[in-house]
N, C-alpha and C positions, 0 to 999 in steps of 0.2 A: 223724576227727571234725572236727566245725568248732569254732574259735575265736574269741571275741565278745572285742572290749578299750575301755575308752575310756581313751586314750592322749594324755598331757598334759606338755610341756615344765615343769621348774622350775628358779627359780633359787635358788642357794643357802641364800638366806634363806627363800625359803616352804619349801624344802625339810625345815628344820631347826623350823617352826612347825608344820608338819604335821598331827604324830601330836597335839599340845597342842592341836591346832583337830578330830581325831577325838575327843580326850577331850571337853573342851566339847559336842560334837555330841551326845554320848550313844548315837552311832551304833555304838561298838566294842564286841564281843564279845572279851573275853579282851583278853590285851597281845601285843604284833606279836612277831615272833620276827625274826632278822639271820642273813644267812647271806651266804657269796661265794660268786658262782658265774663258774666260767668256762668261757666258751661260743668254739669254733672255729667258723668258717663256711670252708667246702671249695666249691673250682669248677674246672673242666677250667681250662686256662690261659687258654681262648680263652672261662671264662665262660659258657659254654651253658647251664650249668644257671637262671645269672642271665639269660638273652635269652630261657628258656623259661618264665618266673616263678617260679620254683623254687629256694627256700635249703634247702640242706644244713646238718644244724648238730649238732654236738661238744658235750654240754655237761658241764662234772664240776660235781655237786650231791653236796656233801659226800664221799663214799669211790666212788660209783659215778658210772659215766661214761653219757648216755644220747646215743642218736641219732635228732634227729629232722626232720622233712622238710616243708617248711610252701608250699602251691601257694597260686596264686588270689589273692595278696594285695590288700586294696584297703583304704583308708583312705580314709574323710570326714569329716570334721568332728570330725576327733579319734577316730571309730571305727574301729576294726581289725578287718577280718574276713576271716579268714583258712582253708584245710585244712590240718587239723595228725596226722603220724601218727609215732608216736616208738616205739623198742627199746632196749631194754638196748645196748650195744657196751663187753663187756669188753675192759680196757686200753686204753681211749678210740681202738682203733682204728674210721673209718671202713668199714660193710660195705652196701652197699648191696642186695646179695643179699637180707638180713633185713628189708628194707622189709616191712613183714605185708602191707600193701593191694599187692595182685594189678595193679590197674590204672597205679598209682603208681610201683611198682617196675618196670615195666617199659618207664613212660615213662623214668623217672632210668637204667635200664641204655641203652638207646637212645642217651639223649643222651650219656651218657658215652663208650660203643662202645670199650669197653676203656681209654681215657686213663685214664691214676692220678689221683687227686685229690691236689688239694693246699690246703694254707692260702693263703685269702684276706687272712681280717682274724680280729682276735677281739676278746673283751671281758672287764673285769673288773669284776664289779658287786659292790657291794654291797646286797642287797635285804634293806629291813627290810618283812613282810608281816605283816598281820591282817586278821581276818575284820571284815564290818559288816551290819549287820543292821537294816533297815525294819521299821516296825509292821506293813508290811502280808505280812510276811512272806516277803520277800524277800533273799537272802543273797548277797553278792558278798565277792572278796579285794579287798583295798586292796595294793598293792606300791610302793616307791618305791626306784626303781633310783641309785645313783648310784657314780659308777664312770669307766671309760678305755674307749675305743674304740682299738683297734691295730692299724696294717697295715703292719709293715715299721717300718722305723725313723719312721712316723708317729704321732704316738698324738692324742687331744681327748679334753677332760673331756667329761661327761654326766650328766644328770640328767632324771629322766623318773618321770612316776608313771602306773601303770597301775590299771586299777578293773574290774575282771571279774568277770561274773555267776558264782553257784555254785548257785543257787537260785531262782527265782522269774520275777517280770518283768523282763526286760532291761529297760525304762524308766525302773528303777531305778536304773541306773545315770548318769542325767541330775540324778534326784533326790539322788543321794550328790552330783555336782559342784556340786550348788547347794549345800549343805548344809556343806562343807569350805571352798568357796572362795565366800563370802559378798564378800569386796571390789570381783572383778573382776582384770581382768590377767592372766587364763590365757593360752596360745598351747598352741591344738592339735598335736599330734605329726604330722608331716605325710608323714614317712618311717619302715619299721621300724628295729630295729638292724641287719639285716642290710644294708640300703641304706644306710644309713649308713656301714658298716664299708667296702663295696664304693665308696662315693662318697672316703671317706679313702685307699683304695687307690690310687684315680685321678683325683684330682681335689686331693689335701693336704684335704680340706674335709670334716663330717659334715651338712651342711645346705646346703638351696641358697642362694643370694644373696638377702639382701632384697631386692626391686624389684616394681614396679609385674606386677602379673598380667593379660594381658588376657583375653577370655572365651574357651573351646574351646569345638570342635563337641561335639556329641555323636553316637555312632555309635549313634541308635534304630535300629532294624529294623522293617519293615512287620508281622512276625510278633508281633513285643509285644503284651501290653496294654496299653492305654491306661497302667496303674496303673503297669507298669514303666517305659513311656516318660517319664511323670509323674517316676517315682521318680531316674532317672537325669537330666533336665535340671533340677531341685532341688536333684539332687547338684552338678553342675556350679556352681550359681551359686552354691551355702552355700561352698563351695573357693572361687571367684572373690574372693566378698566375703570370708572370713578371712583370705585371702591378700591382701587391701590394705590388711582394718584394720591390721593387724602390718607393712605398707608405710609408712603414713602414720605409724603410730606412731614408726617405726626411721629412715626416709630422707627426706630434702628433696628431693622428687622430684613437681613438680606432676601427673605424670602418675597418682602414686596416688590422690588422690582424685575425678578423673577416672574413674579402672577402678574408685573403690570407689560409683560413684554409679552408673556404668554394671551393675555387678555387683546394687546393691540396684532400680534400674528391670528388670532381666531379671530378676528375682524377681517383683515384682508382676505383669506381665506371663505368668508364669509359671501366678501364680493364676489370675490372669483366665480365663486359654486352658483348665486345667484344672479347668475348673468343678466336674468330678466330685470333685475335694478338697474342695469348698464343708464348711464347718465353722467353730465358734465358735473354734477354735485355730488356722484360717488367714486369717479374717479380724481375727485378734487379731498376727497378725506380721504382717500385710501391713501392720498399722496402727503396728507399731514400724516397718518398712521404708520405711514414708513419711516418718515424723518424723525417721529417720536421715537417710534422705536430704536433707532437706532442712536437717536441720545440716551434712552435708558440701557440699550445694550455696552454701553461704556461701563458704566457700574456695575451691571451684572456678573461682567465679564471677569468685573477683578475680582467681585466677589467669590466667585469660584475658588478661580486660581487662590486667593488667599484663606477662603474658610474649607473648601474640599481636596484643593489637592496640597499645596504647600502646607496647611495645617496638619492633613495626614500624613506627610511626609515628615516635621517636625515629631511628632508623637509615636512612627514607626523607629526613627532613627535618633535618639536624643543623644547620640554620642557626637552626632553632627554640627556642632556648633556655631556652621554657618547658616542652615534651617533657622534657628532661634533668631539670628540678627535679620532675616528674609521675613520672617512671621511680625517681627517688629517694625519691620519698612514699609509693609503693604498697608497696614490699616491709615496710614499717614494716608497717601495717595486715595485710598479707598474714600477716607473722611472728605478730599476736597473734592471729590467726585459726585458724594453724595448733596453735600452741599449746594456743588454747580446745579443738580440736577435738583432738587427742591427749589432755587429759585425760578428755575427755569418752569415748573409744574404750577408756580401761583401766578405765574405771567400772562399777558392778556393774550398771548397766541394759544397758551394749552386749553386757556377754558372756553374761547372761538369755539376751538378745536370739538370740545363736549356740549357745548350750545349747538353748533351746527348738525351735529351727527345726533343729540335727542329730536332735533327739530327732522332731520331726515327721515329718521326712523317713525317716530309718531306721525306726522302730515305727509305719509306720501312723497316725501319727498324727491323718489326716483320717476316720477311722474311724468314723459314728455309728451307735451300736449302734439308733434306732429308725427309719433309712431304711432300710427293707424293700429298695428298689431299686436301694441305690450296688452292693452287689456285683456284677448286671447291666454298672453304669454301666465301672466299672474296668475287669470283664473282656473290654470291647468293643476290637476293633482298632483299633488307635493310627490308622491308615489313613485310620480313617472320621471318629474326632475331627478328624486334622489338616485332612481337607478344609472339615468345618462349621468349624472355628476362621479359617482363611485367607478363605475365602466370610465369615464375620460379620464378619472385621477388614478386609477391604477393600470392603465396604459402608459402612460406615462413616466409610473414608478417602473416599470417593462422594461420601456424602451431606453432610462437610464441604468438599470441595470443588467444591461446586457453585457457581455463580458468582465462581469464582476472579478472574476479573478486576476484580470489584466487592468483595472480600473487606474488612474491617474489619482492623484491626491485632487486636484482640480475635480475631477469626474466623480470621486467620491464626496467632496461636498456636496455637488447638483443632486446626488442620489437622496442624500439624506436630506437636503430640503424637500425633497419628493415625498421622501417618507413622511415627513411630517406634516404635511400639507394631508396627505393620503388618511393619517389616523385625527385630525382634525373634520375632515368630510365623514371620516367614519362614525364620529363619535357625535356629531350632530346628526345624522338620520340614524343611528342603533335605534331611538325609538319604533322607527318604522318597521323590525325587522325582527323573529325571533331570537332573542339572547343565546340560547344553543347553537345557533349557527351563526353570531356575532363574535362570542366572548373568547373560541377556538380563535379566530381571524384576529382578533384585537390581542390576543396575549402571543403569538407569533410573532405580528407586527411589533407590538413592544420589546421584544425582545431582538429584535433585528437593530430597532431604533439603538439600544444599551452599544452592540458595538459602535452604532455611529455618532455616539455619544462621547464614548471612550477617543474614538479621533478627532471631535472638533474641539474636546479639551485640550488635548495635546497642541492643536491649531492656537488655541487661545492662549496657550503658556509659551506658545515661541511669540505670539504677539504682543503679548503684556511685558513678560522680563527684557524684552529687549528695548521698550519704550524709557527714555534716560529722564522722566518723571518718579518712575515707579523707586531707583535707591539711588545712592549718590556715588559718584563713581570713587570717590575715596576710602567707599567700605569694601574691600578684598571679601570678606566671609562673606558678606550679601552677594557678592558675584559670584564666588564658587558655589555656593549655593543652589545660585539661579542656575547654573548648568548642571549640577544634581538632579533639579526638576524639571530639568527641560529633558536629559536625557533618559528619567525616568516616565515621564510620561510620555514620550516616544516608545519607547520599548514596551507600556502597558497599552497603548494603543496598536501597534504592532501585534502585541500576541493575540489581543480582539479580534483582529481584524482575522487571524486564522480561523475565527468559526464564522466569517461574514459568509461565505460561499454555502455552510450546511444550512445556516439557518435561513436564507434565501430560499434555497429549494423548498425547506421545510412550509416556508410562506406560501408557497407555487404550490404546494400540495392541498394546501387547504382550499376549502370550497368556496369559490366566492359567493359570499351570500346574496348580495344582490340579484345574482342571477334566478 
């Protein structure tokens, strides 16, 4: 059978408000019940069964012992889904023979091939659970784990709450997280316990490192539908960006909100390419994905200016003495920035913002029941989308740059949003297409991007030092300064801009691959 979870980190304290914020809700049926339960996780020594996707798992639930076997795992946005197929195992020994599924038991014998199992890690939870229950008739468990994760003379606390369908619409289960946690501040579960237990075994750790996430490929297939192609670079970018807000939040690390801006533009873009989601509920995230973005590109923006170009400028010129008091003004300003924008990222519109868009992504959620013809549109080969999507984005990049030599500053921004938009579509179907006639096209492109990189920096230092946030007007060196950097990054963007015309054609030269 499969298994549905949406699976949420807590700390201590919401942990213990809980069931008081289920009461209020009026969403519980009956009162939770508590029980411990302790669960072994078993693997050859050398782990096979964890290299083949596959946890073995021990559990005693009250007087009896049960075994069960969980493939496929995969986690997005907080959701867990999982093949799950469990037996009785009197005396809590492991038998893998008793696996019931035919197909399953015989991969797990395979990969064992006679080696004994042994303990991994295990856990000790304590799980207080109850039912909850929607008007619309919809019935899920509530569970809220909390407990020790153990491998060896390792152990970490834990706490975790889980919300699993027992009845009705899974997209109820978005509606119970809105419902409980009304403030904001969730952090999706991003790993199971079993990887967890396995990560503590070898690693001392049950989580991986906060830091900056950048974006993964995704392996579509030509065989997909559209709908699945869709569904899985969605998936990519909803992980991208939770994975940075929970960056920015946790680490001073300018790189994160860089990846979290980069993370919510491959989203829009995302939209755009698959028009066949068109709906009032993707044009209603795409329109939080902008506003976000562009509260984080506040911060990004200084960060630049203050760790790439005013810091290189500081360290080229030390004879500058106004550099040094400009390198000391910006972190100020940068610090209440970051600040703003961490409160803003545990607030109850961002984490909407990430409940709504796993709930889209997972159930469907571009769905309209009165276009007769999206079913058509979905079930069409990803193949055929991806060639009209690249054909209409580099038309486009075309038609903005035509007359490149005579271009406007206005007109060469438009351009460069093209461009990026353009190596965003690219780099989501590359799967579809041979690397030899991608990687020519994508390192062109990149390089064309570089000069227009070079100018929207320069864009970004005449808009930041002139904001009367950033020094105070009583420091002369920080102003002469500022005009040091303003004019030197005019001028390095300027002489960029002289190879924008070669390396254009150089792009036109190359083969479009999609074709």
């Amino acid at each position: 059978m499969s298994e549905i979870e949406l699976k949420f980190l807590l700390d201590e304290p919401t942990s213990r408000e809980l069931w008081a914020q289920v009461t209020a809700s009026k969403l519980a049926k009956g009162h939770p019940t508590t029980k411990t339960l302790r669960s072994i996780y078993l693997d050859t020594p050398e782990h096979a069964l964890k290299k083949a996707g596959i946890a073995l798992r021990l559990r005693r639930d009250g007087r009896r012992w049960v075994q069960t076997v969980k493939t496929n795992a995969e986690l997005h946005g907080g959701l867990s889904q999982v093949g799950e197929v469990e037996n009785p195992a009197p005396g809590g020994r492991p038998c893998p023979e008793a696996i019931p599924e035919a197909a399953i038991r015989e991969e797990v014998l395979h990969l064992l091939n006679g080696t004994p199992l042994q303990p991994v890690c295990e856990t000790v939870i304590k799980r207080s659970a109850g039912e909850l229950l929607l008007a619309d008739g919809t019935r899920a468990e509530l569970a809220v784990d909390t407990g020790e994760i153990r491998a060896g003379e390792r152990s970490a606390e834990f706490c975790e709450v889980e919300i699993e369908p027992v009845e009705g619409n899974p997209g109820g289960l978005f509606d119970i997280t809105h419902a409980l946690f009304p403030k904001g501040g969730l952090r999706f579960s991003r790993l199971s316990k079993a990887a967890r237990g396995y990560l503590l075994a070898e690693e001392g750790r049950i989580d991986f490192p906060l830091c900056p996430q950048n974006a993964k490929g995704v392996a579509i297939d030509p065989a997909q539908t559209a709908e699945l192609a869709a569904r899985d670079i969605l998936r990519e970018c909803l992980d991208q960006i939770a994975a940075n807000i929970l960056a920015v939040r946790k680490v001073d690390d300018a790189e994160g909100p860089h990846q979290l801006r980069i993370g919510l533009r491959r989203l829009r873009s995302a939209f755009s390419v698959f028009s066949l989601l068109q709906s009032p509920e993707m044009e209603r995230l795409n329109g939080e994905a902008r506003w976000l973005g562009q509260e984080v590109g506040h911060l990004r923006d200084l960060d630049v200016v203050a760790n790439d170009i005013v810091g290189r400028d500081a360290k080229s010129h030390p004879d500058e003495p106004g550099l040094a008091a400009l390198s000391e003004a910006l972190p100020r300003r940068t610090t209440e920035l970051r600040d703003h924008l961490r409160k803003l990222l545990v607030e109850a519109r961002v984490q909407a913002f990430l409940i709504d868009l796993a709930r889209f992504v997972e159930t469907r959620g571009w769905l309209v029941p009165q276009d007769f013809g999206q079913t058509e549109r979905l079930a069409a080969p990803i193949g055929e989308l991806s060639g009209q999507a690249l054909k209409k984005r580099w038309k486009k990049v075309v038609k903005h740059a035509h007359g490149i030599e005579t271009l406007t500053a206005e007109q060469r921004h438009e351009l460069r949003k093209e461009l990026k938009k353009l190596r965003y579509v690219v780099e989501f179907f590359s799967p579809l297409y041979p690397a030899k006639r991608v990687d020519p096209f994508l390192k062109r492109l990149k390089g064309l991007q570089t000069v227009f990189g070079d100018l929207n920096d320069a864009a970004i230092v005449r808009a930041t030092l002139t904001e009367a946030e950033v020094f105070s007007a009583d420091n002369p060196a920080a102003q002469r300064a500022a005009g040091w950097v303003l004019g030197s990054s005019q001028a390095r963007a300027e002489v960029s801009w002289t190879r924008a015309t070669a390396l254009w054609r150089s792009l036109k030269k190359a083969r479009p691959f999609w074709k």
